[in-house]
N, C-alpha and C positions, 0 to 999 in steps of 0.2 A: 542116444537116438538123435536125429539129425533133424533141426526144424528146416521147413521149406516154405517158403513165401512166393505164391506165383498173382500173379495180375494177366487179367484176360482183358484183352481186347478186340473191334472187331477184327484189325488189320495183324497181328501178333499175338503172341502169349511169352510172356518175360518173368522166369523161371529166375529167384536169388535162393540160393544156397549157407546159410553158414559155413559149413564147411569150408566151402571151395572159394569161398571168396571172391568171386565173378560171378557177372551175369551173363548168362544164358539166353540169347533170344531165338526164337523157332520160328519160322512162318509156317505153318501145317495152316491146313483149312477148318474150320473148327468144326464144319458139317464133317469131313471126316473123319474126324475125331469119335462125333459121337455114332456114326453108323456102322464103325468096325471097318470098313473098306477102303483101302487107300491105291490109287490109281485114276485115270483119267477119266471124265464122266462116258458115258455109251456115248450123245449126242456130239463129244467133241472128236471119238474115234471116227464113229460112220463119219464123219465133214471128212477127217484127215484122209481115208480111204475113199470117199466120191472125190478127192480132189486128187488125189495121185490117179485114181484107175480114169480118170478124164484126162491127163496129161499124158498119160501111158499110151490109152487109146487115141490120141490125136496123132503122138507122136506114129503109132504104126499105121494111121490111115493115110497120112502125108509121107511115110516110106513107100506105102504102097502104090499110091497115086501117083510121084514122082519120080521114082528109082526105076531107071532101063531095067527090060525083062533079064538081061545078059545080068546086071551085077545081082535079083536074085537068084538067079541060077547060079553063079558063082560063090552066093552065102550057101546056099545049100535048100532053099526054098523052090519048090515047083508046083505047088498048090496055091493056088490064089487066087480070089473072084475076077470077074472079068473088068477089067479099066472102066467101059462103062460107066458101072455103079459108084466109081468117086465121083462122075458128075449126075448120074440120074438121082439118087439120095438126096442128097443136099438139095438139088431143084425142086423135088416132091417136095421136100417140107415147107420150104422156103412157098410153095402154091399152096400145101395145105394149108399154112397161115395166114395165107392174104386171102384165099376163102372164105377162112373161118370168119375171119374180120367183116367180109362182105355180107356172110350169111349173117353175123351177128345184127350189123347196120341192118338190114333188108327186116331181119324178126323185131327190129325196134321200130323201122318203120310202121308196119304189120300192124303191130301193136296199138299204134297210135291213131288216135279219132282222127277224122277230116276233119279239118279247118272249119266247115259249117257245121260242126256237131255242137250240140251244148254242151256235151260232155266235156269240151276246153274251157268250158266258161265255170260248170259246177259239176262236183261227180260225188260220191258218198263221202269224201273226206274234207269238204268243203264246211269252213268255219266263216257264219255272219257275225260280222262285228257285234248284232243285238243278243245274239242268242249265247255267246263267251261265258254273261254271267256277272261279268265283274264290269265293275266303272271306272273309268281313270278317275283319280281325285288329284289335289296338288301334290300329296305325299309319293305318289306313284305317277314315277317319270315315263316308264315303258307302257306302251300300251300291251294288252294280252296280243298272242299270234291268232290270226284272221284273215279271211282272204278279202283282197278289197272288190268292191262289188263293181258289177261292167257299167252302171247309172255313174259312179263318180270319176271312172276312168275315160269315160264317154263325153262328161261334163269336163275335166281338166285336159282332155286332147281339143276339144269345142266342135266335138261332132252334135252336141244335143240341139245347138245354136241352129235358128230356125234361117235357112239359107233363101233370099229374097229378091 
């Protein structure tokens, strides 16, 4: 009977034989190994086939947007959307996304308190530095996260400064 010595690692598996007197090295994947199926993952297929049928399709959208109606007629093609639509397509999208952009900005603005609200100043997730819990001591360099209150923001700009 024939002993066999193999070493696994993650990159290889390195298979010595008595026998044979050489080594053997394999690169197999060792997840396939143990799931019985050997061939390319799903996720790496579907990429390979969205990137040909986008190459594919480009290439016929720019035959058909550029190529005189005479040389399809001459391939043997007489069916074909209207010229048009090579440029109204692309336009539409090209506004639906600067829309969407606009809409987006406009529901953030929407969103957002006026400037005299207090809501800019405190709203329910607002942290006072006394209420944290914890104390800086020398051991503890960071202070905890807090919001800094508008009395010392108002004192370090020198609007509290009594104007005379």
């Amino acid at each position: 009977m024939e002993e066999s010595y193999s070493v696994c690692s993650p990159r290889r598996i390195l298979s010595v034989s008595k026998k044979r007197r050489e080594a053997t090295v394999s690169f197999a994947d060792p997840d396939s190994r143990a799931s019985g199926f050997h061939g390319p993952k799903p996720a790496e297929v579907y990429g390979f086939v969205g990137s040909i049928t986008t190459v594919v399709a480009t290439v016929i959208l720019l035959v058909w947007a550029y190529v005189p109606e005479s040389w399809l007629y001459w391939i043997g093609i007489f069916y074909y959307p209207s010229r048009y639509w090579a440029l109204a397509v692309p336009a539409y999208a090209m506004m639906t996304v600067v829309l969407a952009l606009v809409f987006y900005c406009g529901l953030n603005f929407m969103s957002t308190p006026p400037p005299s609200s207090l809501y800019t100043i405190y709203d329910e997730f607002s942290k006072d530095p006394a209420s944290s819990g914890q104390t800086t001591s020398d051991d503890q360099s960071i202070e905890p996260i807090s919001d800094i209150s508008i009395d010392i923001i108002n004192h370090a700009i020198g609007l509290s400064q009594k104007r005379g």
